[in-house]
C-alpha positions as CSV (number, residue, x, y, z in Angstrom):
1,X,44.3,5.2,-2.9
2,X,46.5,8.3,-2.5
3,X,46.1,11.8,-1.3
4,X,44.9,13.2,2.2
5,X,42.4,10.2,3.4
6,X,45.8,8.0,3.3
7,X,48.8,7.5,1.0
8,X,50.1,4.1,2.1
9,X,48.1,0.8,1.9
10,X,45.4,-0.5,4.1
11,X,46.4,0.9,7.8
12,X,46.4,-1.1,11.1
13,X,46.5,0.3,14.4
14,X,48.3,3.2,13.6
15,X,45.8,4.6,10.8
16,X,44.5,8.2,11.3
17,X,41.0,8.2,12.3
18,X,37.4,9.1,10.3
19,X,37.1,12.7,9.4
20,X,34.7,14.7,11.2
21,X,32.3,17.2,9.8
22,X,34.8,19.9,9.4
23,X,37.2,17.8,7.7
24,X,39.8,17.3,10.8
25,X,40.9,14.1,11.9
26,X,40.7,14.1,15.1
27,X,42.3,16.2,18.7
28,X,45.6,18.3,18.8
29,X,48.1,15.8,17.8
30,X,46.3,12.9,18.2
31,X,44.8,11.0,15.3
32,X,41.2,10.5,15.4
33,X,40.4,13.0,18.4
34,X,38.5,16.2,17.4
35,X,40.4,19.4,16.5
36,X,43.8,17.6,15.2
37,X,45.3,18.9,11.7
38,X,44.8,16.3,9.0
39,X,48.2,14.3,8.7
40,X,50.7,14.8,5.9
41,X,52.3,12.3,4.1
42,X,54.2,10.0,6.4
43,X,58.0,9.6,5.8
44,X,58.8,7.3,3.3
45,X,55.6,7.4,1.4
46,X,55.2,7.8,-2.3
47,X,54.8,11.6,-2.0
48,X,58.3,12.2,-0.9
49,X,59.8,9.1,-3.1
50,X,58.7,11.2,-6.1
51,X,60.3,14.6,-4.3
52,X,63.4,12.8,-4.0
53,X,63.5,11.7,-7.1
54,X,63.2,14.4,-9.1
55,X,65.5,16.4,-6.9
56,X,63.4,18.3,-4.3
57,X,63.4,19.2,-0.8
58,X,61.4,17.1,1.5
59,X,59.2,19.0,3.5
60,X,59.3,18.3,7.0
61,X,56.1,16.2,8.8
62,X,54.0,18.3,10.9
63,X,55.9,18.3,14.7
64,X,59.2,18.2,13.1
65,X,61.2,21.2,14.0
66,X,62.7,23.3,10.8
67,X,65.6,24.9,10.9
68,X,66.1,28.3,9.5
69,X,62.6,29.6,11.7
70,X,61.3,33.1,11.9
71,X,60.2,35.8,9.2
72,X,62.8,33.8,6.7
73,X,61.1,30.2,7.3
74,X,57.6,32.1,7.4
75,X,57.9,33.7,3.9
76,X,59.7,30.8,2.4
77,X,56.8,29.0,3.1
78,X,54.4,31.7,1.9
79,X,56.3,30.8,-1.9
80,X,55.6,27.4,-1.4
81,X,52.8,25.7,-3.7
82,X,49.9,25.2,-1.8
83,X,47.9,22.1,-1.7
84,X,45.9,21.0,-3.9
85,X,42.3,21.7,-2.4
86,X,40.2,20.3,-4.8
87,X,42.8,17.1,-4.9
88,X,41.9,16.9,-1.0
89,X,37.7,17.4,-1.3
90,X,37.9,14.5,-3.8
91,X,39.9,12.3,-1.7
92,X,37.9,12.9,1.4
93,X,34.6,12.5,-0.7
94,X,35.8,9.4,-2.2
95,X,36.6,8.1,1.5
96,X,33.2,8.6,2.7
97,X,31.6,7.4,-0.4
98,X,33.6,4.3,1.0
99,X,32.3,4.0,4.4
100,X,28.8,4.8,3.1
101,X,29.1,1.9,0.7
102,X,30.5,0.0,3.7
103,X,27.6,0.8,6.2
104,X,24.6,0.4,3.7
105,X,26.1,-2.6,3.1
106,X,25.8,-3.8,7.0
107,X,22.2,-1.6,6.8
108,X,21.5,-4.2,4.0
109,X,22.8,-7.5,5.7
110,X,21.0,-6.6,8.9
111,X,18.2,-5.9,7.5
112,X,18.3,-9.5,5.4
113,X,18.9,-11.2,8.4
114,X,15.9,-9.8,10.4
115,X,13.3,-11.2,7.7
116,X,12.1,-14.6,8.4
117,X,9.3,-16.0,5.8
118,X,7.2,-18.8,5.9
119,X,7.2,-22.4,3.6
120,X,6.1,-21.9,0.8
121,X,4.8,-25.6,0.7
122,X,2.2,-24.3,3.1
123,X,0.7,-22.7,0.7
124,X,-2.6,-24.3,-1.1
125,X,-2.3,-25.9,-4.6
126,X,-5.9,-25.2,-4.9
127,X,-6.1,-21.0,-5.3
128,X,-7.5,-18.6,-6.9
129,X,-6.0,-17.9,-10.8
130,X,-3.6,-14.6,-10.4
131,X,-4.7,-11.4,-11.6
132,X,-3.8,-10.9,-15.3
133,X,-1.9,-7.6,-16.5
134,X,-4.0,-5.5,-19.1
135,X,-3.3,-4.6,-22.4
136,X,-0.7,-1.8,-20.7
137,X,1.0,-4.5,-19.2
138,X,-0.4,-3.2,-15.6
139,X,-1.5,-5.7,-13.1
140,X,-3.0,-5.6,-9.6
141,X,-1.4,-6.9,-6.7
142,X,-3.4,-7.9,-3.3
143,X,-1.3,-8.0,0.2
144,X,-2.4,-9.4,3.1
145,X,-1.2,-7.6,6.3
146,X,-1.4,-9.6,9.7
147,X,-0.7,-8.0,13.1
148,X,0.0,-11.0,15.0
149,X,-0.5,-11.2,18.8
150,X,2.6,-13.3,19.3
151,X,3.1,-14.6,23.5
152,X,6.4,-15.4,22.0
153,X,9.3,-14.1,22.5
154,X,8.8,-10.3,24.7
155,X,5.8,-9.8,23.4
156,X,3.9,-10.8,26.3
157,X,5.5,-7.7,27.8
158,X,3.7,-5.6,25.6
159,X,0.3,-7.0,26.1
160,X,0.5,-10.3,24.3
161,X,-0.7,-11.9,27.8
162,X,0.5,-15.1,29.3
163,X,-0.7,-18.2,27.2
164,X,1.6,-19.7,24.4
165,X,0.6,-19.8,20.7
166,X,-0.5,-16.5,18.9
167,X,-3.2,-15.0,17.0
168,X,-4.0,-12.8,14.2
169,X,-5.3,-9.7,15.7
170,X,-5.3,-7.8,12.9
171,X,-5.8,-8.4,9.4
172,X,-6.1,-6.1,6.2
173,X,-6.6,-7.6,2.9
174,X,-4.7,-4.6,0.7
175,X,-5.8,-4.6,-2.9
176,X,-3.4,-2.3,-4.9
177,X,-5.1,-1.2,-8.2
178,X,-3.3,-2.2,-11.5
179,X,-2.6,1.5,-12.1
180,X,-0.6,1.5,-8.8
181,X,-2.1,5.4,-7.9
182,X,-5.3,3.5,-5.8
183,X,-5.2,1.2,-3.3
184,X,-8.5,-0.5,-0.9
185,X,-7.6,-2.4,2.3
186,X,-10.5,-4.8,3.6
187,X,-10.1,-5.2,7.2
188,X,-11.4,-8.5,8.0
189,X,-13.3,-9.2,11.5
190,X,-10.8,-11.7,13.6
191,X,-14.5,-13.2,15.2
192,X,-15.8,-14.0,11.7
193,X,-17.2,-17.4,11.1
194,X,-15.5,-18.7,8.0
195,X,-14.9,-22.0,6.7
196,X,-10.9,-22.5,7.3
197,X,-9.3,-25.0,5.1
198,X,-6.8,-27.4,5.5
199,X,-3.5,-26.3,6.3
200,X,0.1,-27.8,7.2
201,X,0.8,-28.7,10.6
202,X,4.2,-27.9,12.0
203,X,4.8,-31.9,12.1
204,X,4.3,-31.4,8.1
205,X,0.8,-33.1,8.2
206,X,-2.1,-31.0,7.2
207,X,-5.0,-30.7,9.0
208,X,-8.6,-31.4,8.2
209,X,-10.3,-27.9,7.6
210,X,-13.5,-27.0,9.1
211,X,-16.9,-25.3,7.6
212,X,-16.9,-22.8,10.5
213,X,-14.5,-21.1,13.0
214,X,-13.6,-17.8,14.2
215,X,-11.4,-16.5,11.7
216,X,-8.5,-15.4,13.7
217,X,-8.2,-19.2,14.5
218,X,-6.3,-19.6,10.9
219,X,-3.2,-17.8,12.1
220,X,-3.5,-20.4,15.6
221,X,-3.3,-23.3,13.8
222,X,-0.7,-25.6,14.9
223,X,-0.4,-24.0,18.3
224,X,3.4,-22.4,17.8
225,X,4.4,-18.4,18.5
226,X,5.1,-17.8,15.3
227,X,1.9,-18.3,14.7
228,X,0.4,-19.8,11.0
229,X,0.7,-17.1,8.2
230,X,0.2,-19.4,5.3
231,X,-3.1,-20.8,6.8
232,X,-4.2,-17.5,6.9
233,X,-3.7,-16.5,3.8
234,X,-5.5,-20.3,2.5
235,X,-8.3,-19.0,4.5
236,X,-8.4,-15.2,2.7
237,X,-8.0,-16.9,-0.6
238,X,-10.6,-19.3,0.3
239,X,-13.2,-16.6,1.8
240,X,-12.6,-14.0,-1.3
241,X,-12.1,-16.1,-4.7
242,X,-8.7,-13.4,-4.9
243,X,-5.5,-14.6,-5.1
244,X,-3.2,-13.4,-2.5
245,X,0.3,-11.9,-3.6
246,X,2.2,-11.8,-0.7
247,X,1.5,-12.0,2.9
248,X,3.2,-9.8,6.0
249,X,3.2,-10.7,9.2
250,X,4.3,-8.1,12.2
251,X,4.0,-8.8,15.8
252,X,3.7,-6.4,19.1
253,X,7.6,-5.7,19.0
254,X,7.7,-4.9,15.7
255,X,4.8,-2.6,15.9
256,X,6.3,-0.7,19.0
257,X,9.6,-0.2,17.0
258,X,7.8,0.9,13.7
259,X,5.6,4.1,16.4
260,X,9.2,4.9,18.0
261,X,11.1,5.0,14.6
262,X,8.9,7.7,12.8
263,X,8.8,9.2,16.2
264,X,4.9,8.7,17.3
265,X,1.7,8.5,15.5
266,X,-1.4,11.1,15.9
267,X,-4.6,9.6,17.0
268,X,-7.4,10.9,18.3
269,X,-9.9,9.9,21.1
270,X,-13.8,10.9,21.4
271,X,-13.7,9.6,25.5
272,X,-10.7,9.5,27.9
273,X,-9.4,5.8,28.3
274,X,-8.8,4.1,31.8
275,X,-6.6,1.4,33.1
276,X,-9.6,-1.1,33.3
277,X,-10.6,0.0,29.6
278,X,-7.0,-2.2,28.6
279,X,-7.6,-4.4,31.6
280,X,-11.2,-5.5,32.7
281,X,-9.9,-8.0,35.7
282,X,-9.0,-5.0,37.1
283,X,-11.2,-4.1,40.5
284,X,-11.1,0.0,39.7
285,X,-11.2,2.2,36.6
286,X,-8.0,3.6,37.4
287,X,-5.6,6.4,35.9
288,X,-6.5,7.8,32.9
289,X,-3.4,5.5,30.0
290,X,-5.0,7.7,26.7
291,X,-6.8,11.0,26.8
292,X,-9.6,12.3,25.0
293,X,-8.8,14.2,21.9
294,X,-5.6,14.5,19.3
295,X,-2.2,13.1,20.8
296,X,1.2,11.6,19.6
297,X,1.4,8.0,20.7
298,X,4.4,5.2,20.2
299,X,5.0,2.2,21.6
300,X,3.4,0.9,24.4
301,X,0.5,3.8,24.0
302,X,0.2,3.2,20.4
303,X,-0.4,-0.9,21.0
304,X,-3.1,0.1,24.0
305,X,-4.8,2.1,21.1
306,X,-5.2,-0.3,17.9
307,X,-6.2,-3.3,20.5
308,X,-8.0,-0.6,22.3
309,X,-12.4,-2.2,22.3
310,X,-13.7,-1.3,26.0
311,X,-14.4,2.1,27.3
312,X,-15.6,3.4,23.8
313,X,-18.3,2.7,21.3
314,X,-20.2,-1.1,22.1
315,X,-17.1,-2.7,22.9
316,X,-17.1,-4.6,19.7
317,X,-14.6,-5.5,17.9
318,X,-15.7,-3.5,14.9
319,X,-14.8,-0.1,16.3
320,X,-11.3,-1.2,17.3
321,X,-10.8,-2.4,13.1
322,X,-12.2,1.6,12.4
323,X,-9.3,3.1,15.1
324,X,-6.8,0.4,13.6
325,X,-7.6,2.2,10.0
326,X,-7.4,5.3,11.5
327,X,-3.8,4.2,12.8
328,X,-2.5,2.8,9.8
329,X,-3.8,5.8,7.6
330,X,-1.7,8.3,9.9
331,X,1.2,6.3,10.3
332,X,1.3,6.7,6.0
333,X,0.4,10.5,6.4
334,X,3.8,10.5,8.6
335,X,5.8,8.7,6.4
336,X,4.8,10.2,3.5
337,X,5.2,13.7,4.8
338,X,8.9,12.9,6.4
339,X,9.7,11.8,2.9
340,X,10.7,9.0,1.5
341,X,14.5,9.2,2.2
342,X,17.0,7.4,3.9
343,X,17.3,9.0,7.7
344,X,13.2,8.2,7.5
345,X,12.8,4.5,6.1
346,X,16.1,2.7,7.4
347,X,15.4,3.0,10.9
348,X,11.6,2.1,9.7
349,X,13.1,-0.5,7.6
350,X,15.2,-2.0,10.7
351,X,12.2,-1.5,12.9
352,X,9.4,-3.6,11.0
353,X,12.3,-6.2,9.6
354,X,13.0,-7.2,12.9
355,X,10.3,-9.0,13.6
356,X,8.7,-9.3,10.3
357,X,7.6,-12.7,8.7
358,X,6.9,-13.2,4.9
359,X,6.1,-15.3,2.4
360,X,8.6,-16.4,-0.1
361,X,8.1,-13.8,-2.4
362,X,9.1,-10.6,-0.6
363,X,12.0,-12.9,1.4
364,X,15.2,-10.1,0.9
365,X,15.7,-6.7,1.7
366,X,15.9,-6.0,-2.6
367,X,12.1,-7.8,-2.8
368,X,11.1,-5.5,-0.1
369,X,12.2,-2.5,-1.1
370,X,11.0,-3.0,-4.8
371,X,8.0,-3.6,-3.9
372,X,7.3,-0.7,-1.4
373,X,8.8,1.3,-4.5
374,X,5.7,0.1,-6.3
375,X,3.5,2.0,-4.2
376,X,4.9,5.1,-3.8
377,X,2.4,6.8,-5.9
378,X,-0.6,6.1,-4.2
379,X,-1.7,9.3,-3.3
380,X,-3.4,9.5,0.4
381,X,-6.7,10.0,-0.6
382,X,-6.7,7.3,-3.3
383,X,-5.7,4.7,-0.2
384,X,-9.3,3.7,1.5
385,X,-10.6,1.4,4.0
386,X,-13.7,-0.4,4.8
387,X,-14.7,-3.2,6.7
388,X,-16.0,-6.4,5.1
389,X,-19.8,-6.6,5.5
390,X,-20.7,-8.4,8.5
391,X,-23.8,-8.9,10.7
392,X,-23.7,-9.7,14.6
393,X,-25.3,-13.5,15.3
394,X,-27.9,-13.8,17.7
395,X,-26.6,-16.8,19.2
396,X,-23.3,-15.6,20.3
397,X,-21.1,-12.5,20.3
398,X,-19.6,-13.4,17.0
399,X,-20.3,-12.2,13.6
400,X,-21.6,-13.6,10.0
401,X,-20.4,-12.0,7.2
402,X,-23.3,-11.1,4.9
403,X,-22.2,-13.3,2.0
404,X,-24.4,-11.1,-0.7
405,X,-22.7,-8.2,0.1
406,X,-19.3,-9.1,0.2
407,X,-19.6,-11.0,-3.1
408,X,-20.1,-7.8,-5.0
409,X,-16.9,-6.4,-3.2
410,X,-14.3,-9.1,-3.8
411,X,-16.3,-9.1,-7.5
412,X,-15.3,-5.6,-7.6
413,X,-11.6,-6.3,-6.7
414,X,-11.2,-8.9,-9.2
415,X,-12.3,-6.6,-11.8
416,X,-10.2,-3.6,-10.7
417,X,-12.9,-1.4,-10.0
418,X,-13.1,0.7,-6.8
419,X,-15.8,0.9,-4.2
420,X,-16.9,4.0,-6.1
421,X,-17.5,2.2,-9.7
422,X,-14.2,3.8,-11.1
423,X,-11.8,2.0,-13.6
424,X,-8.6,2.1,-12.1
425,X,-6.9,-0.8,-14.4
426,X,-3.7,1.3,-15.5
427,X,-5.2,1.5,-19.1
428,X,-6.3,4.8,-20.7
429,X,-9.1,5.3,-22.9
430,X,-8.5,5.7,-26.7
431,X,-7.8,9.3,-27.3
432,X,-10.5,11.3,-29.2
433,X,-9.6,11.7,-33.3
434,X,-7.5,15.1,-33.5
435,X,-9.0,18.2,-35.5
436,X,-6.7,17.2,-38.3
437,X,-7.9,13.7,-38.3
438,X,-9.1,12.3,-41.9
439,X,-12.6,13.3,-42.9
440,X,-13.5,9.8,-43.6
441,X,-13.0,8.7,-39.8
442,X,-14.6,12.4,-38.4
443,X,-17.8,11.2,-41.3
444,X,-17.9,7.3,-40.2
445,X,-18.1,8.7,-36.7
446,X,-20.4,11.3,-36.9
447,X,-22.9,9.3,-38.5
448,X,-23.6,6.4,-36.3
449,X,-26.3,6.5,-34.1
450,X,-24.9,7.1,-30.8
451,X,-22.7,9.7,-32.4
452,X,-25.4,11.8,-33.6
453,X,-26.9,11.6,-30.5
454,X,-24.2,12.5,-28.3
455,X,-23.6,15.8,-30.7
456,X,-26.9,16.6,-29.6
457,X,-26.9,16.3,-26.2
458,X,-23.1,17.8,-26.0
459,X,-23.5,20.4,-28.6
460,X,-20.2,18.9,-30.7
461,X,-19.6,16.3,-32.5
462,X,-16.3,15.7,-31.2
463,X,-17.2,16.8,-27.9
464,X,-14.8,15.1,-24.8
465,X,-16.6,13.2,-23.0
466,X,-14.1,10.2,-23.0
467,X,-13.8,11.5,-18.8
468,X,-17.3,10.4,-18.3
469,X,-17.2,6.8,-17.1
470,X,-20.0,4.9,-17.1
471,X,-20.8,1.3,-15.7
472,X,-23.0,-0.8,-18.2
473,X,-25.5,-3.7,-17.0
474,X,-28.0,-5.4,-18.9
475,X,-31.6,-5.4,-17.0
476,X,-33.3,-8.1,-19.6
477,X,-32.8,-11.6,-20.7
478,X,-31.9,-10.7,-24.4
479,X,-28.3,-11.7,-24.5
480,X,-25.2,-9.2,-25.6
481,X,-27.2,-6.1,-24.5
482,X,-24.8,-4.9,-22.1
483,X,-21.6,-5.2,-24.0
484,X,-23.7,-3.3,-27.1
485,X,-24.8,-1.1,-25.3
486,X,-21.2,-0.3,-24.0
487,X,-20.4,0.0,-27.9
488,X,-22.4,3.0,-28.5
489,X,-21.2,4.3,-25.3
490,X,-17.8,3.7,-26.5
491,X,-18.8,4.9,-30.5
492,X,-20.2,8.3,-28.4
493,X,-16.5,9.1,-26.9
494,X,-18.1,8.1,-23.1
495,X,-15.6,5.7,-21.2
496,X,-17.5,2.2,-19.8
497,X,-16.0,1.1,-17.1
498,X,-17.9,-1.7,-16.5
499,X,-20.1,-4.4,-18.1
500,X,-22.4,-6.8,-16.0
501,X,-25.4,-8.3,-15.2
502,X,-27.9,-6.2,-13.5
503,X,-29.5,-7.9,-10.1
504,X,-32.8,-8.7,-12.0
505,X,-33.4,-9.1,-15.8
506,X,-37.0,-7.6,-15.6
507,X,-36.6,-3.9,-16.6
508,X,-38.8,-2.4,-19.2
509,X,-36.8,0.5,-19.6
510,X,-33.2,1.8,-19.5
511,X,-32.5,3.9,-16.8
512,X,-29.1,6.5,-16.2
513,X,-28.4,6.7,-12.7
514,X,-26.2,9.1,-11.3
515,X,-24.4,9.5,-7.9
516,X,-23.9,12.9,-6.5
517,X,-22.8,15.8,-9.1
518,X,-23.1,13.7,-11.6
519,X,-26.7,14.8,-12.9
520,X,-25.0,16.5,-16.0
521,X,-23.3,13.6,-17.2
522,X,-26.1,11.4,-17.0
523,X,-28.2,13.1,-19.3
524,X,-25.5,13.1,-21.6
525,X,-25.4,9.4,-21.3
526,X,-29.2,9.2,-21.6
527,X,-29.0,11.2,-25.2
528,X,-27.5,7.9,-26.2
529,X,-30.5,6.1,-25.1
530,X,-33.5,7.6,-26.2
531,X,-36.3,7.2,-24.2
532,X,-34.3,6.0,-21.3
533,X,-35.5,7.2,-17.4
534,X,-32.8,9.5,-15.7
535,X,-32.8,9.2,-11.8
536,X,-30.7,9.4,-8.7
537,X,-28.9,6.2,-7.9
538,X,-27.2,4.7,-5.1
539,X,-23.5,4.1,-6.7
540,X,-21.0,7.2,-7.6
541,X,-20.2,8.0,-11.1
542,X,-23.1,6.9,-13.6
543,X,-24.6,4.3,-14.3
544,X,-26.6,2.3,-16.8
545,X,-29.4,-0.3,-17.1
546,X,-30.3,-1.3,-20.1
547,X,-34.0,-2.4,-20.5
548,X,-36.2,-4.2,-22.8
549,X,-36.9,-1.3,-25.0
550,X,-33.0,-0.8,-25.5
551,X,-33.2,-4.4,-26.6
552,X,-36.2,-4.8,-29.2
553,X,-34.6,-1.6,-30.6
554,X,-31.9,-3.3,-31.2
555,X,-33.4,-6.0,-33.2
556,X,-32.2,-8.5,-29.5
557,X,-33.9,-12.2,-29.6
558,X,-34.7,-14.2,-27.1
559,X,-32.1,-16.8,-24.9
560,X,-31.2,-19.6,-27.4
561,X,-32.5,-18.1,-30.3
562,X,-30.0,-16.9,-33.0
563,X,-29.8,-13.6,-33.0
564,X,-27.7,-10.4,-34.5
565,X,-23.3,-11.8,-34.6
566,X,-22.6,-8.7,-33.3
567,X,-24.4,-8.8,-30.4
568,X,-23.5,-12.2,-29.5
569,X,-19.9,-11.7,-29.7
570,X,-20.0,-8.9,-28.0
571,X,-21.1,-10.7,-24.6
572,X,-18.3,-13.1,-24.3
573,X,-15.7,-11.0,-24.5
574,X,-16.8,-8.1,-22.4
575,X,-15.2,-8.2,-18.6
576,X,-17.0,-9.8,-15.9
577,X,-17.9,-6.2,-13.8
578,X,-19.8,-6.9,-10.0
579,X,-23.1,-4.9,-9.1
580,X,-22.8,-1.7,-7.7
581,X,-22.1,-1.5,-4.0
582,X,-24.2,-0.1,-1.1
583,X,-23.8,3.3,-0.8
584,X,-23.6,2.6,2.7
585,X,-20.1,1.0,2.5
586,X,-18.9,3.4,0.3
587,X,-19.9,6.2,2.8
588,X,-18.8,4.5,5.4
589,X,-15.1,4.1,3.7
590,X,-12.2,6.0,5.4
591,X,-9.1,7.8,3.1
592,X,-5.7,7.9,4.3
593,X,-5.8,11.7,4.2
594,X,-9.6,12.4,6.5
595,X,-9.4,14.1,10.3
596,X,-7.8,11.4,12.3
597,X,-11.3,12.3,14.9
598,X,-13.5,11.0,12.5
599,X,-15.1,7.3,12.0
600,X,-12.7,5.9,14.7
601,X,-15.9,4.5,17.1
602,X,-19.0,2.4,16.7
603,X,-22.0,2.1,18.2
604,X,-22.7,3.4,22.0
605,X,-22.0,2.6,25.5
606,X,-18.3,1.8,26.3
């Protein structure tokens, strides 16, 4: 390379240094200390080769006395071409373009070198089928996030306590919806009784499995600091029926780093929080460690709050899993507000790397980053949290997940549905036909049955009502009613959403229920339905239960009996769609974006 960042080859000891900001090289005289000119070309170069050559004064290097000085030397110089400005810029652009290249290329080795992942023969053979992609080619993805209490390493330092091994002391099973805009993490109770299967030893031996163990156990198996990510995730995938993607692991030092590198956290307290609150073997209450109210928090602070469960609420662990949501939600609110650029997410990047572990499939710094690419347009109110349904046991202080309950959430997961009922698959409905559309498909339309009656209930009959998304599930034993009922919906411009089995096959009569402002909707639905009851539900959206009147109108036999083709067929290939949830949960649910005060405690006492 020629021109001001250097003419000759690569340099030694003698090369001029880095430019500063202002484009010098360094002090007076001395290359590579502030304020000193920019060298020339040094003698013998290629620059005064080619003067000599074609028969032109060499100009002397800067420190070399001229002779002829004064107002003669002064305005000969003034005559003198001046240097090529632009030639310069580009030269000194190009040079930093070169160290850039250089130090993002040590960014991206470091950062390579801090990720450790796990074997992925640990992993069961037995799982859960993956996700398939939709027509759009858009397909879920499901990450489960560990925080790992490590006594490894310094992590003892920073609260891990004295004994060896480590456990999971936090764990988020993050369902990221096919159209990649939505996003639900389920944090899972570390004192849940589960059944933990078998799982490889670090002799290579696997272990027996048992039917029930507090969950955070998994990660213990096999006694070592790093802990047991893959049993962990054979638990999840075991517990849920969902196939897990990838697994993270990050432990206390990690953590700390990740709260100093985006420079704090908020949080927010509803009581001041004492020494003995962190330490109960302690004989007094103490100083005050985290106030009550808003604050900024990193590090050491920051750990005290997510493992934070005395001094607040019941004590339970429950409340500390609603302050860790909290925590997570405006760590994202930070990052997402500092922007996703490179001052904010390398030292992020170099912070969670270093004491990250993965599984094979996010194993480089290029799998990582793609896939936190992935997510960048999940907006902070379409990220939620909830806790998986749980009960406390009456013979110990552990808990029993309520198996009915958290059925219909993972159903809801695998069929891409959020905890409000909403379709969030990546695929979008079939548009309505265009005024210019042929008459013959504007007639065929407008004459079915449950077109002519949603021109009477919307006053057009082309009316958009594709926006309306309705959940379909058939409340009698007559087979096929659900997905033909989702036909007319479908015939009538609504959008279902969903298509299931109601939880009792006994209803006389259809009924349109509706979750809060959507009372409008549903009687639009009902028009579709003659006859049918409309009443206030306990899901979101609207939703539909087909009865037995829906089915004798629609000429439906009995189970085994042969009965209309179209009906039949359209059972089988309509998706598998979970009953609505409690409203409970889904009230209960916390979005990235809500005050960081609220739904961080439960119960009373502290």
């Amino acid at each position: 390379m020629s021109g001001q960042w250097g003419e000759g080859p690569a340099r030694g000891d003698d090369a001029p240094g880095a430019l500063t900001a202002d484009g010098a090289a360094g002090a007076s005289g001395t290359p590579g200390a502030p304020g000193a000119p920019v060298p020339g070309p040094r003698p013998g170069g290629r620059a005064e080769a080619r003067r000599a050559a074609q028969g032109k004064p060499v100009p002397a290097q800067a420190g070399t006395p001229q002779a002829g000085g004064g107002r003669a030397a002064a305005r000969a110089a003034a005559r003198r071409p001046k240097r090529n400005v632009k030639k310069i810029v580009a030269w000194s652009a190009a040079g930093v373009l070169v160290l850039l290249a250089g130090t993002g290329g040590l960014i991206y080795y470091q950062l390579n070198g801090n990720i450790k992942s796990f074997d992925a023969d640990a992993i069961a053979k037995d799982r859960p089928p993956e996700a398939q992609a939709d027509a759009d080619g858009n397909k879920p993805v499901n990450l489960l996030l560990i925080g790992s209490d490590s006594r490894g390493k310094n992590n003892s330092d920073l609260g891990g306590g004295e004994d060896g091994g480590a456990r999971s002391d936090t764990t988020i099973l993050l369902h990221v919806y096919a159209d990649h805009k939505h996003a639900v993490g389920i944090s899972i109770p570390r004192n849940a009784m589960v059944a933990i299967p078998s799982c490889k030893l670090p002799n290579g031996k696997w272990s027996k499995g048992t039917n029930s163990e507090l969950f955070n156990a998994a990660f213990s198996v096999g006694g070592t600091d790093d802990g047991n990510p893959a049993c962990t995730q054979n638990t999840v995938e075991k517990l849920t029926g969902i196939r897990v993607d990838h697994t993270m692991v990050v432990d206390f030092q990690g953590f700390a780093a990740m709260t100093k590198a985006v420079d704090g956290v908020d949080i927010c307290l509803p009581e001041d929080i004492h020494e003995k609150d962190l330490n109960d073997k302690l004989p007094a209450k103490g100083a005050v460690v985290l106030k009550k109210g808003p604050q900024k928090v990193q590090g050491q602070q920051a750990l005290d709050y997510v493992r934070l469960r005395h001094g607040i609420g019941d004590g339970s662990d429950i409340g500390r899993m609603k302050r860790q949501q909290a925590f997570i939600s405006s760590l994202a609110a930070k990052i997402k507000k500092q922007g996703l650029n490179p001052t904010t997410l390398l030292p992020l990047a170099n912070a969670a790397t270093s004491s990250l572990t993965v599984d094979p499939g996010l194993d480089s710094a290029d799998k990582l980053m793609s896939f936190g690419l992935s997510l960048r347009n999940i907006d902070l109110h379409d990220l939620k949290f909830v806790t998986l349904p749980w009960r406390f046991r009456t013979v110990d202080k552990n808990i029993d997940i309520d198996a009915t309950v958290a059925k219909k959430l993972w159903d809801t997961l695998k069929a891409d549905q959020t905890i409000d009922g909403q379709n969030a698959t990546g695929e979008q409905p079939a548009e309505a036909p265009s005024p210019t559309a042929p008459p013959a498909v504007a007639a065929t339309t407008a004459t079915t049955p449950a077109a002519a009656a949603h021109a009477a209930a919307a006053g057009s009959p082309l009316a958009d009502t594709k926006n309306i998304k309705v959940a379909v599930y058939t409340g009698t034993s007559a087979t096929g009613m659900a997905g033909k009922a989702a036909e007319q919906l479908t015939a009538a411009k609504f959008t279902a959403t969903a298509v299931g089995r109601a939880d009792n096959l006994k209803y006389t009569t259809t009924m349109v229920q509706y979750g809060s402002g959507q009372k409008a909707n549903a009687e639009k639905v009902a028009a579709v339905f003659p006859g049918a009851v409309v009443e206030p539900g306990t899901s979101a959206g609207v939703t539909v239960i087909v009865g037995k009147d829906f089915a004798t109108a629609n000429g439906a036999t009995a189970p085994g009996a042969s009965g209309s083709a179209s009906a039949a067929s359209a059972a089988p290939s309509a998706p598998a769609v979970p009953q609505p949830l409690p409203s409970s949960l889904v009230a209960d649910a916390r979005s990235a974006d809500d005050n960081i005060c609220d739904n961080t405690t439960y119960g009373s006492g502290g």
